[in-house]
Residue, then its C-alpha position, 0 to 999 in steps of 0.5 A: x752710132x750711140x744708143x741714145x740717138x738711134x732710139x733702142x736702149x742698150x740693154x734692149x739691144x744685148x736682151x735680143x742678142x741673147x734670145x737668139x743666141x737662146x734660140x740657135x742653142x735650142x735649135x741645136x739641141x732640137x736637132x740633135x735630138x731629132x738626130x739620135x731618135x732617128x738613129x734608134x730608130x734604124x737600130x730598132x728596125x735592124x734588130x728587130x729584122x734579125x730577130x725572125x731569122x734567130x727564131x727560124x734557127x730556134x726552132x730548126x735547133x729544136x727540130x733536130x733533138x728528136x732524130x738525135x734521140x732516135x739516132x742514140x736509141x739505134x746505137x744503144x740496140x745495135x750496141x746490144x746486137x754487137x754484144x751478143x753476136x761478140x758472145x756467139x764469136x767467143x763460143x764458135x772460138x772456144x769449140x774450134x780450138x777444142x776440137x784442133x786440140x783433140x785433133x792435134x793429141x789424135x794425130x800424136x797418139x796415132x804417130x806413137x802408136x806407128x812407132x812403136x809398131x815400126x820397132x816391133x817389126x824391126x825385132x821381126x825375123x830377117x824374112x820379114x824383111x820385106x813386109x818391114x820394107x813395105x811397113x816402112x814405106x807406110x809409116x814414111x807416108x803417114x809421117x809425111x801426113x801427119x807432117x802436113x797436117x801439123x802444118x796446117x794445124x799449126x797455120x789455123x790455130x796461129x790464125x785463130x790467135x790472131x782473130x781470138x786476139x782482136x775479138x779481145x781487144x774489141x770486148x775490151x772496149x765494149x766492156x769499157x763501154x758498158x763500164x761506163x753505161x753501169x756507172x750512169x745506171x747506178x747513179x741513177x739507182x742511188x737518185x732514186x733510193x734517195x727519194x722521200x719514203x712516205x711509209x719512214x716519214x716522221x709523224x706531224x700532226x695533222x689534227x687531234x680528237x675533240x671528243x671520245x666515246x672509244x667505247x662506243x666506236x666513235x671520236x669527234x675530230x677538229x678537222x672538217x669541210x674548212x680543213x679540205x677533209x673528205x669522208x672515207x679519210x683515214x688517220x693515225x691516232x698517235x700520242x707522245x710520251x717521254x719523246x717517242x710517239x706512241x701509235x694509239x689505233x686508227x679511225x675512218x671519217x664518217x660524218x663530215x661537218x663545217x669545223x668538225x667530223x665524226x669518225x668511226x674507230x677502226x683499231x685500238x691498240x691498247x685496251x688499257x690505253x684508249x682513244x680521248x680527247x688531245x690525241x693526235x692525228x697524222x695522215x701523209x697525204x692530207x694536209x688541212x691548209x690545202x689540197x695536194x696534187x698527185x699526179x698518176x703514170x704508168x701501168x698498175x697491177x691492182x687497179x686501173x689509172x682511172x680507178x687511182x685518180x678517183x681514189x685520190x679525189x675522194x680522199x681530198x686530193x687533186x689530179x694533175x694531168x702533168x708533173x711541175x713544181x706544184x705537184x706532190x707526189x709521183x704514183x709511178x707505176x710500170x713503165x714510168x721511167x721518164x716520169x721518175x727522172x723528171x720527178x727526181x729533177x722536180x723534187x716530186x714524191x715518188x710512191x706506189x700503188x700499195x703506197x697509195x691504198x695504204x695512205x688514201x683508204x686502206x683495206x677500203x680499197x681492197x674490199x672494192x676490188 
């Protein structure tokens, strides 16, 4: 039928052609979308199905490190119960095989000695015939003795060897062992001396005099509240002349105010060289731009962990209850093995008590003991 007699013009006819075939091919892609969003869905749920029993095994995994730790702990204290019994063994060994010796040059002194017996009685006039006769039966009697006990000597030291050479190789392999074992330890030892030495650090300033009346026992610094400083800090004056630092005295904060502090003088090197204006401060603990944390474990011999961590508070630092990446220093006292090794791992300062005092408040410290 043409076009033009139906009614509906071409163009209209091939318009509505194309809009279905539009709205098939967006049903299609609506399907298909609809399809995949169900796919990842079901791949959602079964991942996240597996992902409870992972973590039971995680935390299964973690639960086991403890009873290993232990188990390594029993084998190194039996390791050390093997070696001194090995010792004990050794000793036992040694006196046995001294005493069959002895015994064995007895046994051969005494045959010596009834031979040159028998040949004497041998020269004996013939009436002694008889007494020879029955000498000679005794001599028979004990060399057949004497025989037997070499026998026996000889069965009990060859079995000795035998036990001697298998304790032997045993302490071999245990000497092999603890050559292994020293070898960590002084791995472990050059870790430790590697650490930073506070006393050997070089001088860096960290502040300088403003104003000097060094005759009269005081100095005006540029470091104050702003700066973190503390009463009671202690510095270095120090200068540098011809690249060499020269240490000039050391003085005490008394008076602290807002960007500056009045401090007293502790010592003057030089009376030809006072303290004055430009000279420079170094302390190794304080730092102006922010507070260092430190972080207190083991035992001490002078003072009491509390007693440690209130000196450092007083001097402007902070206590961190554990060590981290943040921490500064390490004060390690007795029995703060585990605290040096994560300290090394971390790349913490390491120092000690006296270490401390000296750096912190010196001979302030001692007077309050």
């Amino acid at each position: 039928m043409d076009s033009s007699t139906s009614g509906t013009p071409s163009w209209l006819a091939a318009l509505i052609a194309i809009a279905a075939l539009g709205a098939a091919v967006v049903f299609g892609l609506y399907m298909f979308r609809h399809t995949e969003r169900a796919a990842l869905e079901a791949q959602n749920y079964r991942l996240a199905a597996s992902l409870s029993p992972l973590r039971v095994e995680e935390q299964a995994v973690k639960d086991r490190i403890k009873p290993l730790e232990e188990q390594i702990a029993d084998r190194r204290a039996r390791l050390d119960a093997i070696k001194e019994s090995d010792s004990t063994a050794k000793g036992d060994v040694d006196r046995l095989v001294a005493a069959n010796l002895a015994l064995l040059k007895t046994n051969q002194d005494l045959l010596r000695k009834e031979q040159s017996n028998y040949a004497n009685v041998m020269r004996e006039a013939p009436e002694r015939r008889k007494e020879l006769s029955r000498e000679e039966e005794r001599a028979f009697a004990s060399e057949r003795d004497n025989d037997d006990r070499r026998r026996q000597l000889r069965e009990d030291v060859e079995k000795q060897s035998q036990a001697t050479e298998q304790q032997r190789k045993k302490w071999n392999g245990d000497v092999a062992r603890q050559d292994t074992r020293i070898r960590e330890l002084e791995g472990r030892v050059q870790q430790l001396t590697q650490q930073l030495d506070l006393s050997n650090q070089e001088f860096r300033p960290d502040g300088q005099i403003l104003a000097s009346e060094a005759k009269d026992g005081f100095v005006v610094i540029d470091r104050g509240q702003h700066h973190h400083l503390r009463r009671d800090t202690r510095f270095t004056v120090y200068n540098r002349r011809a690249g060499k630092v020269v240490t000039k005295g050391q003085i005490q904060v008394v008076t602290v105010n807002e960007r500056f502090a009045t401090c007293r003088v502790l010592a003057e090197n030089d009376a030809n060289d006072p303290l004055v204006a430009g000279d420079l401060l170094h302390n190794p603990v304080y730092d102006p731009d922010r507070t260092r944390g430190f972080t207190v474990r083991g035992e001490f011999s002078r003072f009491s962990r509390t007693e440690i961590s209130r000196f450092v508070e007083d001097s402007g630092g902070r206590i961190d209850q554990g060590l981290s990446v943040d921490t500064d220093y390490l004060v390690a006292g007795a029995g703060a093995q585990k605290d040096l090794e994560q300290a090394v791992k971390l790349g913490v300062s390491i120092i000690s008590e006296d270490q401390l005092i000296e750096f912190l408040r010196g001979g302030a410290l001692d007077n309050r003991k």
